[in-house]
C-alpha positions as CSV (number, residue, x, y, z in Angstrom):
1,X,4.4,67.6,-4.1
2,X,3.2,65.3,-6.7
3,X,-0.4,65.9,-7.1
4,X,-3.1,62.9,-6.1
5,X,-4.5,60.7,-8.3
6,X,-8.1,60.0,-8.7
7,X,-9.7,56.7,-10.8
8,X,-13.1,57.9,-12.3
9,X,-15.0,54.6,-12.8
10,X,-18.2,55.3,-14.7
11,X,-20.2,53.8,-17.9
12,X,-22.0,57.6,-18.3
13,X,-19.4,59.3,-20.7
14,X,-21.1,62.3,-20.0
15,X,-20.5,61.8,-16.2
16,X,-16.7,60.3,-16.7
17,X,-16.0,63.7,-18.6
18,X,-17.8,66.1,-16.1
19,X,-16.1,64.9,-13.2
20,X,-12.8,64.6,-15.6
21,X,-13.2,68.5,-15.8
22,X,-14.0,69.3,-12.3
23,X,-11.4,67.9,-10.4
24,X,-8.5,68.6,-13.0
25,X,-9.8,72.4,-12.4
26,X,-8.7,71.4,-8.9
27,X,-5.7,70.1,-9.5
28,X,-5.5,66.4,-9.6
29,X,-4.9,63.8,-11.5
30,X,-7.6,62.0,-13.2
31,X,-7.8,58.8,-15.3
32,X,-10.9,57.6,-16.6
33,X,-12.7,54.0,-17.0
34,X,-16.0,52.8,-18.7
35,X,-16.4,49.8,-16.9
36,X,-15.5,46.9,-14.4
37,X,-12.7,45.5,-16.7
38,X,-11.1,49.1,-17.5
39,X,-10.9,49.9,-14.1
40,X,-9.8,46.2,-13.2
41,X,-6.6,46.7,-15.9
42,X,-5.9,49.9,-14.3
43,X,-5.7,49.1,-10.5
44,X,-3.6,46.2,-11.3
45,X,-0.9,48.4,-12.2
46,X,-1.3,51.7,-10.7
47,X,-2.7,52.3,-7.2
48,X,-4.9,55.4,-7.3
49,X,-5.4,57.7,-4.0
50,X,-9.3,57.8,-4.2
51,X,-11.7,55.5,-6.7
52,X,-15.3,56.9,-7.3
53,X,-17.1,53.6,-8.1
54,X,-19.8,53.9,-9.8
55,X,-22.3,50.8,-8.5
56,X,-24.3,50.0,-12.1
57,X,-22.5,49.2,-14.6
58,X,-23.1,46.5,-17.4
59,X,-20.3,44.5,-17.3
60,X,-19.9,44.1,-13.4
61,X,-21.7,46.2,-10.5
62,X,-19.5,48.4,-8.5
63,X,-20.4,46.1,-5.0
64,X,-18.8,43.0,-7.0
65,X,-15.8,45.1,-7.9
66,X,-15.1,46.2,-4.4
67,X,-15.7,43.1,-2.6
68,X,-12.7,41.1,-5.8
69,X,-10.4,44.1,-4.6
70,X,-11.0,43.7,-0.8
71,X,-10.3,39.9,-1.3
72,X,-7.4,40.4,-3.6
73,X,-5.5,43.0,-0.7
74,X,-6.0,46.0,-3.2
75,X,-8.6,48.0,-1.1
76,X,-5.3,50.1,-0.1
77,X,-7.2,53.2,-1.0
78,X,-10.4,54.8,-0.2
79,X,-13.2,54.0,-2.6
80,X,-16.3,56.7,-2.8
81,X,-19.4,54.5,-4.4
82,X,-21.6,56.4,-6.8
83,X,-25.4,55.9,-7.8
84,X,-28.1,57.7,-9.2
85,X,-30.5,54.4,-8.0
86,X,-28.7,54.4,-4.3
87,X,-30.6,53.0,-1.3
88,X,-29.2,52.8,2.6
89,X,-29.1,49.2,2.3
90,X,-26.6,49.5,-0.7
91,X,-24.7,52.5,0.7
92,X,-24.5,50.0,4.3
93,X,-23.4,47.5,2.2
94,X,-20.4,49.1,0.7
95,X,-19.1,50.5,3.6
96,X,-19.3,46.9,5.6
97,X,-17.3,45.8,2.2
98,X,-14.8,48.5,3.2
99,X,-15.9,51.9,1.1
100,X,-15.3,55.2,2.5
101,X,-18.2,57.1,1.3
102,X,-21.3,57.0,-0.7
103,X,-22.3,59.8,-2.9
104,X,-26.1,60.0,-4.8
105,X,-26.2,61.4,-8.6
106,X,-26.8,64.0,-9.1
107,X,-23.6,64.9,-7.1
108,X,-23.5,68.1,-5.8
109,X,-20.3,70.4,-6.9
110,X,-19.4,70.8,-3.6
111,X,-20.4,68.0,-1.5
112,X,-17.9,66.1,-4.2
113,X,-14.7,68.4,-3.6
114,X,-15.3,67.7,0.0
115,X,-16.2,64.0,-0.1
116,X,-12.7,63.8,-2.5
117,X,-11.1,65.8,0.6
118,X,-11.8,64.1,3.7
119,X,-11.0,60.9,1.7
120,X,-7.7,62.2,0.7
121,X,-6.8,62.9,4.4
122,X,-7.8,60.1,5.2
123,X,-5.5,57.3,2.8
124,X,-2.7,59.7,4.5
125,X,-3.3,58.3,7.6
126,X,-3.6,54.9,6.6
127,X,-0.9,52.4,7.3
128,X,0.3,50.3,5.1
129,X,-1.5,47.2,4.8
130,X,1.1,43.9,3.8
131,X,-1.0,40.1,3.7
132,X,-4.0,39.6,5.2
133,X,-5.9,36.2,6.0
134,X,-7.8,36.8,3.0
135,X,-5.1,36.4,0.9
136,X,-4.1,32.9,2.2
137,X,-7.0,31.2,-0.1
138,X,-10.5,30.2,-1.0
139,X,-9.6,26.3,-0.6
140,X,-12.0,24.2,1.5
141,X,-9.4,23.9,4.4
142,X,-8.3,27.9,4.3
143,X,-12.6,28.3,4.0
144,X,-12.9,26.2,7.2
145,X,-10.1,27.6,9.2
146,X,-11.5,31.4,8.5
147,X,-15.4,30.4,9.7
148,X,-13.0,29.0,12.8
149,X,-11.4,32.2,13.8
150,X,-15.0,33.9,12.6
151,X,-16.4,31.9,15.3
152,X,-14.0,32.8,17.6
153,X,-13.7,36.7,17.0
154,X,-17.5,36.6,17.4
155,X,-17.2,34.6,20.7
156,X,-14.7,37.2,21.8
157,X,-16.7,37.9,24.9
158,X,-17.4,33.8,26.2
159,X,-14.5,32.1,25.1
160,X,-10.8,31.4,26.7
161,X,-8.8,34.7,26.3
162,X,-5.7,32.6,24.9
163,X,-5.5,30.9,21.1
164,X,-2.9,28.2,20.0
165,X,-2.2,28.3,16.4
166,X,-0.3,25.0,15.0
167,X,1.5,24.7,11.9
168,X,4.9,24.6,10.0
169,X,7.2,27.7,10.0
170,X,5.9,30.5,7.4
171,X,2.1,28.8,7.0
172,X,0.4,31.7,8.0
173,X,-0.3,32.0,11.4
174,X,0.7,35.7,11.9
175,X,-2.3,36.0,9.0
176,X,-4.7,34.4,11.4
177,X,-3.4,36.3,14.5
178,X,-3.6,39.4,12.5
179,X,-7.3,38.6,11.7
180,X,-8.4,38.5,15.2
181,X,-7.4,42.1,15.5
182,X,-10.2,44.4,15.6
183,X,-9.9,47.8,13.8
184,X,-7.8,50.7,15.6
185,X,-6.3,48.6,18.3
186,X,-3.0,47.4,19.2
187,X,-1.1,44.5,18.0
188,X,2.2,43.5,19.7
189,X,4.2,40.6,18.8
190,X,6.5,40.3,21.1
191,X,10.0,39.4,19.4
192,X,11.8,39.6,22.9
193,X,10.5,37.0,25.7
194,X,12.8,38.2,28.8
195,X,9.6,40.7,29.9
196,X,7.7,37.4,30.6
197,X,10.6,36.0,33.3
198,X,10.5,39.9,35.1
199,X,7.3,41.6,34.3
200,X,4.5,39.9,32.5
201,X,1.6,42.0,33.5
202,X,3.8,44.9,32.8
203,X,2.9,44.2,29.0
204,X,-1.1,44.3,29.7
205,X,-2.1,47.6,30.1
206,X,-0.3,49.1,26.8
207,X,-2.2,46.5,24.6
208,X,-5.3,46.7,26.1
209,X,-8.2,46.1,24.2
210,X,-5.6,44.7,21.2
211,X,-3.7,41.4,20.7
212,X,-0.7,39.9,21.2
213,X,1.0,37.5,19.5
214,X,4.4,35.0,20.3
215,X,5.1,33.3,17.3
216,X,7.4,30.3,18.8
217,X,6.0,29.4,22.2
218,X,8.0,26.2,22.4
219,X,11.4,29.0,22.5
220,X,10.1,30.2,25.9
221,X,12.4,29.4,28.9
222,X,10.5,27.7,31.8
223,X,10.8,31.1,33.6
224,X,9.0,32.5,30.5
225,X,6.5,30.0,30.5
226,X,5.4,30.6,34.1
227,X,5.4,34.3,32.9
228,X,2.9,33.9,30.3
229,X,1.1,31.8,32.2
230,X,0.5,34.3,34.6
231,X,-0.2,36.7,31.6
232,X,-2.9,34.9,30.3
233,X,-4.5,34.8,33.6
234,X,-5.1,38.3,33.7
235,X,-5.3,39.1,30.2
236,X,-9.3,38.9,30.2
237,X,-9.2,42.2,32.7
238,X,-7.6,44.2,29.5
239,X,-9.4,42.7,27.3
240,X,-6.0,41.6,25.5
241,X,-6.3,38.2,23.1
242,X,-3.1,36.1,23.4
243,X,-2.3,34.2,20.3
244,X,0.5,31.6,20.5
245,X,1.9,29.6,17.6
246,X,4.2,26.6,17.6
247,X,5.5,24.5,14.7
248,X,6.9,21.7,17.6
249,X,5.0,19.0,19.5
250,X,4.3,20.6,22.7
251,X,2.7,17.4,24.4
252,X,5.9,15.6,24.1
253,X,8.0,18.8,25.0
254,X,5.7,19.0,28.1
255,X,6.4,14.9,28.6
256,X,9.7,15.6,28.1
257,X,9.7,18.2,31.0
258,X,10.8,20.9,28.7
259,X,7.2,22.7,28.2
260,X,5.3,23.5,31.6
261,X,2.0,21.2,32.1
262,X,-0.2,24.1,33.1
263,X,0.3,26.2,30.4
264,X,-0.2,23.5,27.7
265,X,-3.3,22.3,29.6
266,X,-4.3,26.5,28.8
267,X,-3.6,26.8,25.3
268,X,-4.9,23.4,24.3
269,X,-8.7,24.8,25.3
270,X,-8.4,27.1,22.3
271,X,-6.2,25.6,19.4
272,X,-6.4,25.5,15.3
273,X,-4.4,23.6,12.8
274,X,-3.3,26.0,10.5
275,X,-2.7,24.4,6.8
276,X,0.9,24.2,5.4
277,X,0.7,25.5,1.7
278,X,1.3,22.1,0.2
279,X,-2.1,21.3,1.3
280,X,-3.6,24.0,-0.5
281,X,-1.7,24.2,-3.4
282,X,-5.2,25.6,-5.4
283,X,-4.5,28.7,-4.0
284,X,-1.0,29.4,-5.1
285,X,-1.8,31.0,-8.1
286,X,-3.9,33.7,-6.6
287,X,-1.3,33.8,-3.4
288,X,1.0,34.3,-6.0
289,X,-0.7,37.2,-7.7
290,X,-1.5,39.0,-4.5
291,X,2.4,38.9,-3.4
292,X,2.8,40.3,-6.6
293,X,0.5,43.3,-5.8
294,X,1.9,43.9,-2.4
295,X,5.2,44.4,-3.8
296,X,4.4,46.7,-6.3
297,X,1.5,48.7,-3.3
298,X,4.5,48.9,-0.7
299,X,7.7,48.4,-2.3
300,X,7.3,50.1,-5.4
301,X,8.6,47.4,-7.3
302,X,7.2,47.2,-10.8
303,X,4.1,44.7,-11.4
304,X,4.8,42.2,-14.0
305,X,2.3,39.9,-14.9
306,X,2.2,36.0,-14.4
307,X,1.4,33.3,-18.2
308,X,-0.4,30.3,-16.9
309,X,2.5,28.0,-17.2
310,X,4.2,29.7,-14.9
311,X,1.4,30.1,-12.4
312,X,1.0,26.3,-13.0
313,X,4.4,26.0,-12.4
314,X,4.3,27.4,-9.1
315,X,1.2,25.1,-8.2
316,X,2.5,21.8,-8.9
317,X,5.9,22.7,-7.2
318,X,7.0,21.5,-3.4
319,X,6.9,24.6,-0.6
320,X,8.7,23.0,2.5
321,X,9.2,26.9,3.2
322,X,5.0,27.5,3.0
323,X,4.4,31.0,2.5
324,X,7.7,32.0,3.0
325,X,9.2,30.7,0.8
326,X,6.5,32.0,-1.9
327,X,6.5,34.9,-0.7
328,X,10.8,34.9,-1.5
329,X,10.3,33.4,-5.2
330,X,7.6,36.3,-5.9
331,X,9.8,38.6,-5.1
332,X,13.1,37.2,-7.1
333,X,10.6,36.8,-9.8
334,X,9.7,40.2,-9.8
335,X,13.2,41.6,-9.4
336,X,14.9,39.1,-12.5
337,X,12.9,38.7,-15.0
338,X,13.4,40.5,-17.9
339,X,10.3,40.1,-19.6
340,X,6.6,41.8,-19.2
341,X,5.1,39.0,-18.0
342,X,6.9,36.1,-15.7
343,X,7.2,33.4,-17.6
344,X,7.7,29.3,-17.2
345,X,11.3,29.5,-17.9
346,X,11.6,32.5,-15.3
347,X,10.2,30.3,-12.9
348,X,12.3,27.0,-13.4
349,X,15.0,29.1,-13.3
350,X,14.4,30.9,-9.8
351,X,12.8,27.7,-8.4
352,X,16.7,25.8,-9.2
353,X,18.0,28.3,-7.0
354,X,15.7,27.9,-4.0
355,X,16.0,24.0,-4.4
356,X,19.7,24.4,-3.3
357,X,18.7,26.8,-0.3
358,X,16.2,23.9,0.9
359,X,18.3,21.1,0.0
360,X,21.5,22.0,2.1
361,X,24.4,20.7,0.8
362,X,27.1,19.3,3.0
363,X,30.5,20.5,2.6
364,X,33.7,19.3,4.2
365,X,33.9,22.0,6.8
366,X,30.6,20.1,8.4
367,X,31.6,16.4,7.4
368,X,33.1,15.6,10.8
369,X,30.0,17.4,12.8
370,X,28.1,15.0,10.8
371,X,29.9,12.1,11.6
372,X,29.7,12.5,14.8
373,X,26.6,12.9,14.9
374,X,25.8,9.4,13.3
375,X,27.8,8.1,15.6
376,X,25.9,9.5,18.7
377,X,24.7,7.4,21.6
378,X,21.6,6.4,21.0
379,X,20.9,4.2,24.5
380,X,20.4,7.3,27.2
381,X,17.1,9.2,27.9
382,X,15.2,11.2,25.0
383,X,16.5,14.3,26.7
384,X,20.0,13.9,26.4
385,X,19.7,12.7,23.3
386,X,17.5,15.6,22.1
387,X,20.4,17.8,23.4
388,X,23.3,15.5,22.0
389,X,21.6,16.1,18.3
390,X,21.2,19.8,19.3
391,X,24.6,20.5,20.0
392,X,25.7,18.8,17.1
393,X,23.3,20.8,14.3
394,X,24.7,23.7,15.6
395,X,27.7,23.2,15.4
396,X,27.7,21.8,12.2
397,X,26.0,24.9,11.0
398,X,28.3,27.0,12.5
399,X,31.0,25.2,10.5
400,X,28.6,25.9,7.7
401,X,28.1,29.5,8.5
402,X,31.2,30.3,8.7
403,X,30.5,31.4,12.9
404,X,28.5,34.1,11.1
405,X,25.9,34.0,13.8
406,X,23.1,36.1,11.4
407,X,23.7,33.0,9.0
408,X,23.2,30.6,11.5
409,X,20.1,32.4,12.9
410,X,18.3,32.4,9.3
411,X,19.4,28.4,8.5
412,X,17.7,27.4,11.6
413,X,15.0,29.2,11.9
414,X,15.4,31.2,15.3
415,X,15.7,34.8,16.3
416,X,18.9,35.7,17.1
417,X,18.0,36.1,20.6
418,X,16.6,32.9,21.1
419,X,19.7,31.2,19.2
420,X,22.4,32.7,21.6
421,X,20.2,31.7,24.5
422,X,19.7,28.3,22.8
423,X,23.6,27.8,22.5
424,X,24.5,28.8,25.3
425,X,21.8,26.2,27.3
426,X,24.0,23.8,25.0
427,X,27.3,24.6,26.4
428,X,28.4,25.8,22.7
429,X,30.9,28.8,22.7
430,X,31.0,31.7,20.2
431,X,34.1,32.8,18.4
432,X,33.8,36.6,18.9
């Protein structure tokens, strides 16, 4: 096994080297910085097991550092602060900011090797931590939408046990569901709704105390929706949160008799707009950079750097997809570029290519789906004309797809699930 690596971040040469010494003796691995930048330059590329942080330093105090790396998503490793000048105030601060330990200089020879240890043991046991909501921005709309879930985490106790999230697919709303999770409790999204129509309370007790999130509530069934209904109910005895999301109008679903009255009436007490990323297009560049860094923390794929023209590249460009889609461009760029750093022309290039993915062409196989479709008739009830344009985007795409029904479920957006269930409401058969 590959020994651990340990970032020694320290102005004190003398103190860099001493603890250089002492824990190579014990085996690991140990780089060295002299300051906030060094250590900055490192951690960009490398992801250390354990940091000891030294908190004074002249270029940047320690606190600063570790609050830029919580915010940035790369506090994916413990962090030990270090001070000869410590207080409990300081030592209370960085651990709210997310340290694991504080040691006071002079450090003791042993209470380091064990500090070092339980830390160690620790990141083991750590999962993996992908995007967080405080990676989505520091916009004035992405400010205002975290003091809103802030608000509501902290009126946990008074407030509605159920949350509506609305926004465009891939905006972010698993982010703010995510965010309303407290530490060491369970999360279920549910990805399967059938439960709902036979056993809703069933999925109580084994989240209790945690979350659960449905990411399309307007794909529910009416049985479904009368099971959640019932859910949310008696969610507040476990102490579970519901969060919904939708990116369809659910008050003229509900007129249209497709989306039940009461349960509308229930999620509307709670609801937030959550921003599509055109309307924070300020924060791409540092979106951009932290996708970056999560593909290189849990993916292993190496970090290249971003020139400004590229990053403004990716700010001035359209995102129909939201994160999504940015999230898919990171990673092409990451993987195809053959360069150190990503570069303008990298980013024309892979941005052509997801033009064409958003911007569907039509091909003959779908030209008579299409037709008809123009030709549909337009003088019957919004219902049947909802389900008239259904039937025929479906099976235009299925022209499209080839009957490839994992193609089909990716162009429009459903789990596969929900897509046979949708198709087969629509009367549409599938080729086996």
């Amino acid at each position: 096994m590959a020994s651990k690596r340990i970032l020694v971040v320290d102005d004190e040469v003398g103190i860099r080297e001493l603890l250089h010494d002492i824990l190579q003796d014990e085996g690991y691995q140990v780089e060295l910085a002299e300051n906030a930048a060094a250590a900055r330059a490192i951690r960009l590329h490398e992801r250390p097991d354990i940091v000891l942080l030294d908190i004074w330093m002249p270029d940047c105090d320690g606190i600063s550092l570790l609050k830029e790396w919580a915010s940035a998503g790369l506090l994916t490793m413990p962090v030990v602060m270090m001070s000869g000048h410590g207080t409990i105030d300081t030592a209370v601060e960085a651990t709210r900011i997310g340290a694991f330990d504080f040691l006071e200089k002079p450090i003791a020879l042993q209470k380091l090797l064990k500090t070092v240890s339980t830390a160690l043991k620790h990141s083991e046991q750590l999962p993996k931590s992908g995007m967080s909501l405080a990676n989505l921005g520091k916009s004035p709309l992405v400010v205002a939408l975290k003091d809103r879930l802030d608000k509501i985490a902290a009126n946990a106790n008074n407030s509605p046990s159920a949350l509506l999230l609305i926004g465009g697919k891939g905006c972010g709303a698993e982010l703010c569901a995510r965010f309303l999770q407290n530490v060491n409790t369970p999360w279920l999204q549910l990805a399967e709704f059938s439960q709902l129509a036979t056993a809703p309370l069933d999925i109580l007790e084994p989240i209790r105390d945690g979350v659960l999130y449905i990411s399309e509530v307007a794909e529910l069934s009416k049985t479904e929706q009368k099971g959640l209904l019932l859910l949310i109910a008696k969610a507040d005895k476990y102490n579970v949160r519901v969060v919904c999301s939708t990116s369809e109008n659910l008050p003229q679903l509900q007129a249209e008799a497709l989306f039940d009255h009461n349960l509308l009436q229930l999620l509307s007490a709670v609801s937030l707009r959550v921003p599509a990323l055109d309307e924070h297009k300020e924060d791409i560049p540092d979106l951009a950079v932290a996708m970056a860094n999560l593909q290189f923390e849990l993916a292993n794929i190496e970090y290249r750097e971003f020139d400004i023209a590229a990053l403004n590249s990716l700010r001035n460009a359209d995102w129909p997809g939201n994160l999504a889609q940015l999230d898919a461009v990171v990673r092409n760029l990451l993987q195809t570029s053959l360069d150190t750093k990503i570069s303008l022309d990298d980013v024309n290039r892979v941005m052509h290519q997801f033009e064409g993915a958003y911007r569907k062409s039509l091909p003959a196989a779908g030209t008579q789906a299409l037709t008809t479709y123009n030709a549909a008739n337009l003088d019957q009830p919004l219902r049947e004309a909802r389900d008239e344009f259904e039937r025929h985007y479906f099976e235009y795409h299925m022209q499209v797809a080839t009957h490839n029904m994992s193609k089909l479920a990716e162009i429009a957006g459903l789990e596969r699930t929900h897509l046979y269930r949708k198709l087969k409401q629509l009367g549409i058969k599938i080729k086996g």
